[in-house]
C-alpha positions, 0 to 999 in steps of 0.5 A: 500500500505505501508503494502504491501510494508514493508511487515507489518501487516495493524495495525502496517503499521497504526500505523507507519504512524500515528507516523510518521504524529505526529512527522511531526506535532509536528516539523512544530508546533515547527517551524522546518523545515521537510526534506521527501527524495524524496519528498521535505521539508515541513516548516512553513511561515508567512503570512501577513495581507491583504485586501481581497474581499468576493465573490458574495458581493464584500465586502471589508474585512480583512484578518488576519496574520497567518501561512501555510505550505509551500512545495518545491518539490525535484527535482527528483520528479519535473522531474518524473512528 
C-alpha cells in the first residue's frame, strides 16, 4: 500500500519504512518523545513495581519496574473512528 501510494518501487517503499521504524526506535530508546501527524505521539513511561497474581495458581508474585510505550491518539483520528 505505501508503494502504491508514493508511487515507489516495493524495495525502496521497504526500505523507507524500515528507516523510518529505526529512527522511531532509536528516539523512544533515547527517551524522546515521537510526534506521527495524524496519528498521535508515541513516548516512553515508567512503570512501577507491583504485586501481581499468576493465573490458574493464584500465586502471589512480583512484578518488576520497567518501561512501555505509551500512545495518545490525535484527535482527528479519535473522531474518524
Amino acid at each position: 500500500m505505501i508503494a502504491t501510494n508514493a508511487s515507489l518501487s516495493k524495495k525502496d517503499a521497504s526500505a523507507a519504512l524500515s528507516a523510518a521504524l529505526d529512527v522511531i526506535t532509536e528516539a523512544l530508546k533515547s527517551g524522546q518523545t515521537v510526534g506521527l501527524p495524524g496519528i498521535g505521539t508515541l513516548s516512553v513511561k515508567a512503570t512501577a513495581a507491583r504485586q501481581g497474581v499468576r493465573p490458574g495458581t493464584s500465586e502471589k508474585i512480583q512484578i518488576p519496574a520497567g518501561k512501555r510505550v505509551s500512545l495518545k491518539v490525535a484527535a482527528d483520528l479519535k473522531k474518524s473512528l
